[in-house]
C-alpha positions as CSV (number, residue, x, y, z in Angstrom):
1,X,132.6,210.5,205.7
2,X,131.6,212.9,208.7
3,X,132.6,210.8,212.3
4,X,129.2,209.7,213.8
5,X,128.0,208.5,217.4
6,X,126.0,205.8,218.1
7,X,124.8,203.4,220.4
8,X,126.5,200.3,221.3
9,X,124.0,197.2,221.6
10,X,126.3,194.3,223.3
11,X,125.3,191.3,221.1
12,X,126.9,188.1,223.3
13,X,127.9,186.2,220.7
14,X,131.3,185.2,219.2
15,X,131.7,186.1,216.2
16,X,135.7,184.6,215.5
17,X,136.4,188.2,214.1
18,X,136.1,191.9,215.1
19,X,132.7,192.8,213.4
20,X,130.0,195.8,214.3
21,X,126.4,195.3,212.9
22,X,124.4,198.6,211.2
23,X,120.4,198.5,210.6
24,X,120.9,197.7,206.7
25,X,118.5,200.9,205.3
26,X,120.6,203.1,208.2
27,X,124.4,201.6,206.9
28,X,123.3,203.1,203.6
29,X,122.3,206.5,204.6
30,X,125.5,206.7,206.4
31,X,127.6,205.3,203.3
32,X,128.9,202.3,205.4
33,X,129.2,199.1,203.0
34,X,129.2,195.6,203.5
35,X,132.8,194.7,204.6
36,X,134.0,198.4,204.9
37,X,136.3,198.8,207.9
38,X,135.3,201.2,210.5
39,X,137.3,202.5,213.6
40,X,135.5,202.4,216.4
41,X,136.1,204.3,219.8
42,X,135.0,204.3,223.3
43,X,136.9,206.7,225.6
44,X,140.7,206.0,224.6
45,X,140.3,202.1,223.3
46,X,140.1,202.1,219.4
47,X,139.0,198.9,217.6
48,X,139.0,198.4,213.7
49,X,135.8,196.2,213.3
50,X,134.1,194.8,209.3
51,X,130.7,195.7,208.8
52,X,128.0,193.7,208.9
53,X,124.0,195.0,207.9
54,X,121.0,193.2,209.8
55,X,117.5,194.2,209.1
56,X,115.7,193.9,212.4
57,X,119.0,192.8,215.8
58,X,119.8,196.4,215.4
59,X,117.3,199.5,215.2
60,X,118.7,203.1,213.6
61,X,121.5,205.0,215.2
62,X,122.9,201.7,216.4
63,X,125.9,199.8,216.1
64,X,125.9,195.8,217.5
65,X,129.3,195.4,218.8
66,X,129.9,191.1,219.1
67,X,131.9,190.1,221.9
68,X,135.1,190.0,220.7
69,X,134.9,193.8,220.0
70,X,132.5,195.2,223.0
71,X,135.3,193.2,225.4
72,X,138.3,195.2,223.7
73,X,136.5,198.5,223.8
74,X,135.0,198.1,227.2
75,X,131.6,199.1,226.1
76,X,128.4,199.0,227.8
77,X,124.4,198.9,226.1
78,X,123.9,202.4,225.2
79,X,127.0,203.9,225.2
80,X,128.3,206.3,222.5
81,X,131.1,204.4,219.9
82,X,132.5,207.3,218.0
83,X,132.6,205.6,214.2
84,X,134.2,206.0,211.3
85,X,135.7,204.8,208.2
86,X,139.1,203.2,208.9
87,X,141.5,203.1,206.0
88,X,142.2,200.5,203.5
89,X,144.8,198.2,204.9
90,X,148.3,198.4,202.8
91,X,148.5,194.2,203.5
92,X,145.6,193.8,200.9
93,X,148.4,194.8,198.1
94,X,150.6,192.4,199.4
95,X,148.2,189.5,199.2
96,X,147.3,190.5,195.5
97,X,150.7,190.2,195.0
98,X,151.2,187.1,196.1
99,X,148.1,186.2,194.3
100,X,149.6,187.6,191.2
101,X,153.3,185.3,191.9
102,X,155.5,187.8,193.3
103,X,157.7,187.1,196.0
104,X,157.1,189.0,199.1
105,X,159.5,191.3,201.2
106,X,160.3,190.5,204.8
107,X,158.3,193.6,205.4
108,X,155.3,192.9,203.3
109,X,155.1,189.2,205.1
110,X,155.0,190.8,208.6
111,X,152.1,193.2,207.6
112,X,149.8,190.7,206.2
113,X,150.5,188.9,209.7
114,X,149.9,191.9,211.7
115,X,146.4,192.6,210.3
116,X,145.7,189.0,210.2
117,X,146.6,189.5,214.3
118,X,144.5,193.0,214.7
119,X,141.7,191.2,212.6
120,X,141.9,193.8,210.4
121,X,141.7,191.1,207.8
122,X,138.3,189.4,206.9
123,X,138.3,185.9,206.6
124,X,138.0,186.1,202.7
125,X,141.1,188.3,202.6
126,X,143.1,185.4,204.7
127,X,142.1,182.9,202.6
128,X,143.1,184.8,199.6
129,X,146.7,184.7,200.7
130,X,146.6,181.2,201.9
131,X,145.4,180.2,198.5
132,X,148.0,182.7,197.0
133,X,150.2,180.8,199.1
134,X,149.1,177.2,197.8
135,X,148.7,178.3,194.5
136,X,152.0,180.6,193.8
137,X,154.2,178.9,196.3
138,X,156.9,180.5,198.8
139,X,160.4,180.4,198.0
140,X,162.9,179.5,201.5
141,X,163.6,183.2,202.0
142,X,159.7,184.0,202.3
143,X,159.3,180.7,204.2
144,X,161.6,182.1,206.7
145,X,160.1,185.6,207.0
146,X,156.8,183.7,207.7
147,X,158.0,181.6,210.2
148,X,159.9,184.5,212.2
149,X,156.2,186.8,211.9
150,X,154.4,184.1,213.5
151,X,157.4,183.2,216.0
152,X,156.5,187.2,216.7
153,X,153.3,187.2,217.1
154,X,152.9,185.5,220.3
155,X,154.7,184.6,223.3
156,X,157.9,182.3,223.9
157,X,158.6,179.6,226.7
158,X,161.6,180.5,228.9
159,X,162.9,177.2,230.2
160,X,165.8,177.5,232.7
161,X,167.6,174.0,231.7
162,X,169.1,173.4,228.9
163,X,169.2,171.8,226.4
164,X,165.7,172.0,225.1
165,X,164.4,169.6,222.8
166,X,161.1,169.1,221.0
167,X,158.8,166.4,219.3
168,X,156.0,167.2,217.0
169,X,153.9,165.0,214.2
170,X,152.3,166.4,210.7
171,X,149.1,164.6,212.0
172,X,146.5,162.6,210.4
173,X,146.8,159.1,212.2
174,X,144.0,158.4,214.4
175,X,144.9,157.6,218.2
176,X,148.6,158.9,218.3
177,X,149.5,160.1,221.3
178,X,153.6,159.5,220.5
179,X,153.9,162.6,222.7
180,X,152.4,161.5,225.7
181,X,154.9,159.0,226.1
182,X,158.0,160.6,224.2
183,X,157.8,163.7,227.0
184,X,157.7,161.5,229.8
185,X,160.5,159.2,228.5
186,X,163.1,162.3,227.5
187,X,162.1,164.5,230.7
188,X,162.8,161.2,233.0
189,X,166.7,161.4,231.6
190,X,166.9,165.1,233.0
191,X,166.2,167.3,229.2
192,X,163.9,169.9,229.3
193,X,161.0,169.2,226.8
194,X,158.0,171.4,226.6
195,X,155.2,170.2,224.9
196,X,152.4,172.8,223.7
197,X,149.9,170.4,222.3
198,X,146.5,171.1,220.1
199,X,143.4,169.9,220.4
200,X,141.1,168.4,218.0
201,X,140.3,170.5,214.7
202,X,138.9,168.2,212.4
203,X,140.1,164.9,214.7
204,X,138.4,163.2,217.5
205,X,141.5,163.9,220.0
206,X,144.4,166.0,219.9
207,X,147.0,165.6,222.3
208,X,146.1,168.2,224.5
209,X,142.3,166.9,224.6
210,X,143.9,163.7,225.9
211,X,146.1,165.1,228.4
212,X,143.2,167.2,230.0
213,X,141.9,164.0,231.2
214,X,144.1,163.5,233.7
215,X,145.5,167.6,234.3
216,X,144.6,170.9,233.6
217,X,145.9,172.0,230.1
218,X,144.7,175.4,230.1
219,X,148.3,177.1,231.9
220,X,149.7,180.7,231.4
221,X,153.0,181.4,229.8
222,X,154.4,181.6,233.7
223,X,152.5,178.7,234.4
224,X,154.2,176.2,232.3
225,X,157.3,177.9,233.0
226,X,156.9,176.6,236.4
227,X,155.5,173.6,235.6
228,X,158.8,172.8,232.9
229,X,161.4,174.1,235.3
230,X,160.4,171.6,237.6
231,X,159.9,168.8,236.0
232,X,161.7,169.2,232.5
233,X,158.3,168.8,230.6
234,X,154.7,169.3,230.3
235,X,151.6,168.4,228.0
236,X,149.8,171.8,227.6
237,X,147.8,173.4,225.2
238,X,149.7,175.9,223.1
239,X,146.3,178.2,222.3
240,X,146.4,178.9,226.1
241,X,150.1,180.0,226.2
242,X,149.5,181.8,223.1
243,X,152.9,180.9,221.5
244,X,152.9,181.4,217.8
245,X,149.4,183.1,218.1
246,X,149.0,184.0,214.5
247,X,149.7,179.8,213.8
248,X,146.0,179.0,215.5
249,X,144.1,182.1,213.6
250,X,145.7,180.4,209.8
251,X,145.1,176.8,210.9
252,X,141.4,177.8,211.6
253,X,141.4,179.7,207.9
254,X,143.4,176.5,206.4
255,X,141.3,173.6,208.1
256,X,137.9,173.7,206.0
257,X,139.4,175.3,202.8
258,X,141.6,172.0,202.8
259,X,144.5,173.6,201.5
260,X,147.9,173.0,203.7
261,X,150.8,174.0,201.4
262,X,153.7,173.1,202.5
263,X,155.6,176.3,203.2
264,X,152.6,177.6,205.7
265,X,153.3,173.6,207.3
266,X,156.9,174.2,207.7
267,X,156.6,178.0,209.4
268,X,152.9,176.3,211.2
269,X,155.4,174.0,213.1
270,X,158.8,175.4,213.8
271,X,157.4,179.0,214.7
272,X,155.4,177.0,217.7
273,X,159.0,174.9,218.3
274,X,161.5,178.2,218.1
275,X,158.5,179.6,220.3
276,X,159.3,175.9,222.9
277,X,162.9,177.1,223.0
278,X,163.7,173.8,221.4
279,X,167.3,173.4,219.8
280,X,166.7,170.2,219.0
281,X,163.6,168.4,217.1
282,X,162.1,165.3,215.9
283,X,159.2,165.4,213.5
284,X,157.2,162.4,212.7
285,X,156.0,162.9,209.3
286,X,153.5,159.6,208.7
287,X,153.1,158.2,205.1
288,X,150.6,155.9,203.3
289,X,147.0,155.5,202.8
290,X,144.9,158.2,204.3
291,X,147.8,160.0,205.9
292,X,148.6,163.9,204.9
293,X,151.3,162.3,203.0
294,X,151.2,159.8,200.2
295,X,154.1,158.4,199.3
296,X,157.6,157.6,201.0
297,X,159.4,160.0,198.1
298,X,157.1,163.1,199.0
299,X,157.8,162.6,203.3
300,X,161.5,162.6,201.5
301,X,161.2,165.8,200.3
302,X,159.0,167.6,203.0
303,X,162.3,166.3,205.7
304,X,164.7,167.7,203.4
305,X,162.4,171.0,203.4
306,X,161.9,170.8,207.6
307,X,165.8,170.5,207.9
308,X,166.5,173.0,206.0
309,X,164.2,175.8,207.3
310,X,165.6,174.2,211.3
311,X,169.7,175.8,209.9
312,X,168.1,179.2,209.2
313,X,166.0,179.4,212.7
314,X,169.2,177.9,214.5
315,X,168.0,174.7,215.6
316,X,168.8,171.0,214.1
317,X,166.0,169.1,213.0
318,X,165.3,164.9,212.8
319,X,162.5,163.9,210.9
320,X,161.5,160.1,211.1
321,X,159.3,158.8,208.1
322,X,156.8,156.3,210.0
323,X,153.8,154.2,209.0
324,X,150.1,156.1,208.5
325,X,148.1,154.2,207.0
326,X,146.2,153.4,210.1
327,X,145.1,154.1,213.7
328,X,148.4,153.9,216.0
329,X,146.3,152.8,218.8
330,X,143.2,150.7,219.1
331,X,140.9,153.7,220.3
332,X,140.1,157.1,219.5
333,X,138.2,159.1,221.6
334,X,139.9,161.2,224.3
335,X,139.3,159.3,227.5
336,X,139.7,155.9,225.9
337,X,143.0,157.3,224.0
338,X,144.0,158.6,227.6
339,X,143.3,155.3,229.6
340,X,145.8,153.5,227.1
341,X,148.5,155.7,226.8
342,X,148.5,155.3,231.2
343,X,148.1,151.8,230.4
344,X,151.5,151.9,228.3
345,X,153.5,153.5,230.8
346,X,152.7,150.7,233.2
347,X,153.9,148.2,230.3
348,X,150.9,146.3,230.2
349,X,150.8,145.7,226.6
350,X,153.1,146.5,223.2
351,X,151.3,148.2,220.3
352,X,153.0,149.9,217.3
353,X,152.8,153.2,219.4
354,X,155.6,152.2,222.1
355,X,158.0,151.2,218.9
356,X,157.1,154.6,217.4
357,X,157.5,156.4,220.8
358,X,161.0,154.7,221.5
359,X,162.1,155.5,217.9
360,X,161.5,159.5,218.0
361,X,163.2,159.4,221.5
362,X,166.2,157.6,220.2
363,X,166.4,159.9,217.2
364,X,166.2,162.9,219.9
365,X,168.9,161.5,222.6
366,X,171.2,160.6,219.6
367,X,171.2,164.4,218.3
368,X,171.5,165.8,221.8
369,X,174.1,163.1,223.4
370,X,176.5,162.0,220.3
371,X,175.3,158.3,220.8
372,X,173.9,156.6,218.0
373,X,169.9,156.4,217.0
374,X,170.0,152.5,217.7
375,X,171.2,153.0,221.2
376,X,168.7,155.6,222.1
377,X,166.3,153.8,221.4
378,X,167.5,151.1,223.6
379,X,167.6,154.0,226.5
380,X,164.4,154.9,225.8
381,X,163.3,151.3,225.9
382,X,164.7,151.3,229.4
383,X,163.0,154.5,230.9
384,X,160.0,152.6,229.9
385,X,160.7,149.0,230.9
386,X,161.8,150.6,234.6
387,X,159.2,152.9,235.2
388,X,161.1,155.7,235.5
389,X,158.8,157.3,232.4
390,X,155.6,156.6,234.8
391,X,156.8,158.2,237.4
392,X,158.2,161.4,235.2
393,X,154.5,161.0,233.5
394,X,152.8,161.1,236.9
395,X,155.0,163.9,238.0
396,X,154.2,166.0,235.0
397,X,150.5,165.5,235.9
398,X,150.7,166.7,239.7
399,X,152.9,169.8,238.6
400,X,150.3,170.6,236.2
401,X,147.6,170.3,239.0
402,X,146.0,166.5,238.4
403,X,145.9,163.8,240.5
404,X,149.2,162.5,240.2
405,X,147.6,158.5,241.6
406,X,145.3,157.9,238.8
407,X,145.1,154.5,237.4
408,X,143.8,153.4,234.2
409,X,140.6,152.2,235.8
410,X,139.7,155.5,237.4
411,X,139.3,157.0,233.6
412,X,135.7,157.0,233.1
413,X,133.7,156.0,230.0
414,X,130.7,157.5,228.3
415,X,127.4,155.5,230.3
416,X,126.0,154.0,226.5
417,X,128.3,151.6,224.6
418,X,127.7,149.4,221.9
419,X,129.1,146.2,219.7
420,X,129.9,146.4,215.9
421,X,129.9,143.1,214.2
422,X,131.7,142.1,210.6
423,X,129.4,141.9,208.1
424,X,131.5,139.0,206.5
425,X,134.6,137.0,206.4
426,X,137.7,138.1,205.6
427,X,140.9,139.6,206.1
428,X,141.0,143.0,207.6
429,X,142.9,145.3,205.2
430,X,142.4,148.5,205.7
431,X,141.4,151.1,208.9
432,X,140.7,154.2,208.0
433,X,142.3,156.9,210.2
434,X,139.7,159.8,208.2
435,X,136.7,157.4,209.0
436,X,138.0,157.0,212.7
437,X,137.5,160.3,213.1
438,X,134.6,161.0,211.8
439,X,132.5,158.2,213.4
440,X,134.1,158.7,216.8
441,X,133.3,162.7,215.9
442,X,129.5,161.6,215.6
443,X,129.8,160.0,218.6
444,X,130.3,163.5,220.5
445,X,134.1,163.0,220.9
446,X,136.0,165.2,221.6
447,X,133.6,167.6,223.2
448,X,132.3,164.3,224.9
449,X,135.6,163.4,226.4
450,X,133.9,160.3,227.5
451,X,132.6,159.3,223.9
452,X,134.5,157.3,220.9
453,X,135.9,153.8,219.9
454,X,137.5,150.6,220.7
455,X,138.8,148.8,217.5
456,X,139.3,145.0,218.8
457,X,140.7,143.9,215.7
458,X,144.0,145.2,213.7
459,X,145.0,145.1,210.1
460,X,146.0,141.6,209.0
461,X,143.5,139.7,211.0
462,X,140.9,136.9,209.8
463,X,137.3,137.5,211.3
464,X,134.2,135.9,211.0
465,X,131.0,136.7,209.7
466,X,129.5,138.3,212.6
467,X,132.9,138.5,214.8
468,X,132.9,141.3,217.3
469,X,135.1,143.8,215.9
470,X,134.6,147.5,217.3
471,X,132.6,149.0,220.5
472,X,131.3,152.5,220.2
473,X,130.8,154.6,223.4
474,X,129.0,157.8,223.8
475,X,126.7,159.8,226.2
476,X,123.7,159.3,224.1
477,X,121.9,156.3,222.6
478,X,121.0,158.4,219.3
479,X,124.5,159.3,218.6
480,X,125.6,156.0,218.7
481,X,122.5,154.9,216.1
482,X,124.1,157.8,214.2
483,X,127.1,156.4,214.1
484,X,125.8,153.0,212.5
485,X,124.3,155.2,210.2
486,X,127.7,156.2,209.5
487,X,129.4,153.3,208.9
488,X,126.9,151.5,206.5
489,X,127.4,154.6,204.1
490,X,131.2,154.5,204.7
491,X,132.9,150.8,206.6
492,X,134.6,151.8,209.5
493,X,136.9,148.5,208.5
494,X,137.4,147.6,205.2
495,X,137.6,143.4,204.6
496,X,139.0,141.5,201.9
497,X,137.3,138.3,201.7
498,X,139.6,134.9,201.6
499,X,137.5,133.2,198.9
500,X,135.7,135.0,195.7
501,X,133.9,132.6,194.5
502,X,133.4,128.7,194.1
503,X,132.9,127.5,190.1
């Protein structure tokens, strides 16, 4: 293939991968395929793009360059892009490979993540080795090169006091924001713990989503260095420190495939804690119905697995099996999720979270200061019951550039909110973290910060026929009919009733 020119036509889009557009008769005539990689210059930049054919958003003798590629190039409409066929990645092999059950070289690991970071990968091809992955397995060596190549392929937190600890959850379990209140309680006894948060995926809230409500999580590498050196912690959101970069670009590959084998879990988690600086770590690994994890046996395992991988990265690893089988607050949403962890700090009320917060900050101050678990927790209980976590909390928020005086009441709501009723007697027996989520989702949460749900009853409790039991919130009146759409095809609350039937 003979190196062409042609025009660049900026298309402002996103596309979530380096791809160049060619007139579909005019890709032909120049031997350029569907999914062929071609190296495109302007000046000294070089980009590796796929290709894409359209019939009529780009004319003969151009080339639509998305934004992700006309930012990296620096082109302008109508500028020359020298094209031409880039050559076959070598990482391809490695993935059929995998794909095939072989075990993969330190070397072969680090080239799949390296295209996967220079998008020279198509989605297809990622998800080929993440099924290879879930299908074939990796063995603890392999685990280890993939956590060290994402670890690599980002940036690491420098945090000038030591030691540094870390706290992280597998997910799944509406409304738990451990962290919000774990950070606060550890940084308030002088450790450093940095906390690079998500936000919401496939959830209505992550933690970052909930922190944003009262500070600005979007901080630079130097940033949150400033922000951590000076008060021992912060709530930020890793995708903007761009630790463990490749972590984001798999979990966004992973998410609606469904597949999250455990070996891309392990490196997903402690790539982003080595990345913290963390020597020490609690995981919360939640178990039961509608949880990631099933059974008590299976979070057994997967801690045994964690601990393991922590020896070979250098750090020591916790893991405390906990309760998932429901909501670990009674909202979701992230304003409402926000309002209540502020709400907890104060020590205005005492839901599961608070013993589940206390217990993953015990396990934490027992590894770092030789005491035992029992009477961390009872520190712990004390940094809460004195105030000394609110005032950490509040600090934490003014470093990060909020308003260090907000109250719970100051958290605003969405304008339109609405009652749910029981349809019918009973005993409450099951909340559904999945359908929490997804109803609060349809709501507009999390992109409405303002929008999701109050739950006003727990599991265990009698109600009524016609009991108020739930309050949606959202910015529009249709979403919330949509919701109640929702829940008649799928019960947000599932009763048992007390009495069957009377013969």
């Amino acid at each position: 293939m003979v190196l062409v020119k042609l025009k660049a036509k900026i298309i402002d889009v996103e596309a979530g991968l380096n791809v160049a557009l060619l007139n579909e008769k005019y890709g032909g005539q120049l031997d350029f395929d569907v999914s062929d990689r071609v190296r495109l210059t302007v000046g000294r930049k070089t980009v590796v793009a796929m290709v894409d054919y359209s019939k009529k958003l780009v004319a003969p003798g151009e080339i639509g360059l998305f934004a992700e590629v006309s930012r990296a190039l620096g082109a302008r409409d109508g500028q020359n892009v020298e094209t031409d066929l880039a050559r076959r990645p070598a990482s391809l092999d490695f993935i059929h490979k995998k794909l095939d059950g072989g075990t993969l070289a330190e070397a072969e690991i680090k080239a799949i993540i390296g295209d996967l970071m220079e998008e020279h990968l198509s989605t297809a091809e990622s998800a080929a080795f993440i099924a290879g992955v879930y299908t074939k397995g990796l063995n603890t060596e392999e685990t280890v090169f993939l956590t060290k190549a994402i670890l690599a392929s980002g940036g690491v937190l420098k945090c000038k006091r030591k030691p540094v600890v870390s706290e992280h959850s597998i997910g799944g379990v509406a409304g738990d924001r451990s962290s919000m209140l774990v950070v606060p309680i550890i940084a308030s006894l002088g450790l450093t713990i940095p906390k690079t948060a998500t936000r919401a995926i496939s959830s209505a809230c992550g933690s970052a989503d909930a922190m944003e409500i009262f500070a600005p999580v979007n901080l630079s590498v130097r940033e949150a260095e400033r922000v951590i050196n000076k008060t021992g912690g912060c709530l930020i959101w890793g995708g903007a420190v761009n630790i463990a970069a490749a972590d984001d670009k798999l979990i966004k590959i992973r998410n609606p495939l469904r597949l999250d084998p455990q070996s891309l879990l392990l490196a997903s988690i402690l790539a982003k804690k080595k990345a913290e600086g963390a020597k020490f770590v609690v995981l919360d690994i939640p178990v039961g119905r509608g949880a990631k994890i099933a059974s008590v046996d299976e979070a057994r395992d997967l801690a045994k697995a964690f601990e393991a991988l922590g020896k070979y990265l250098d750090m020591e690893v916790s893991c405390v099996i906990t309760d998932g089988s429901g909501p670990a607050m009674n909202c979701v949403g992230p304003a409402l999720e926000a309002r209540r962890v502020l709400e907890l700090l104060e020590g205005k009320e005492e839901p599961p979270l608070i013993e589940k917060a206390c217990t993953l900050s015990g396990v934490l101050l027992a590894a770092v200061k030789g005491i035992t678990r029992q009477e961390g927790y009872r520190v712990a209980r004390q940094q809460l019951a004195s105030g000394k976590a609110l005032e950490k909390f509040r600090e934490i928020i003014e470093a990060q550039g909020g308003d260090s005086r907000v109250r719970p009441s100051d958290v605003r709501l969405a304008q339109h909110s609405q009652k749910v009723f029981a349809a019918e007697s009973g005993v409450v027996a099951h909340v559904d973290n999945k359908t929490l989520s997804r109803v609060a989702r349809v709501l507009g949460a999390p992109s409405d910060k303002e929008a999701g749900i109050v739950l006003e009853v727990a599991k265990g409790a009698r109600v009524k026929a016609k009991q108020h039991v739930a309050t949606f919130y959202s910015d529009s009146a249709e979403k919330i009919r949509d919701a109640f759409e929702q829940i008649r095809k799928m019960p947000l609350i599932e009763i048992d009733k007390l009495v069957f039937d009377v013969v």
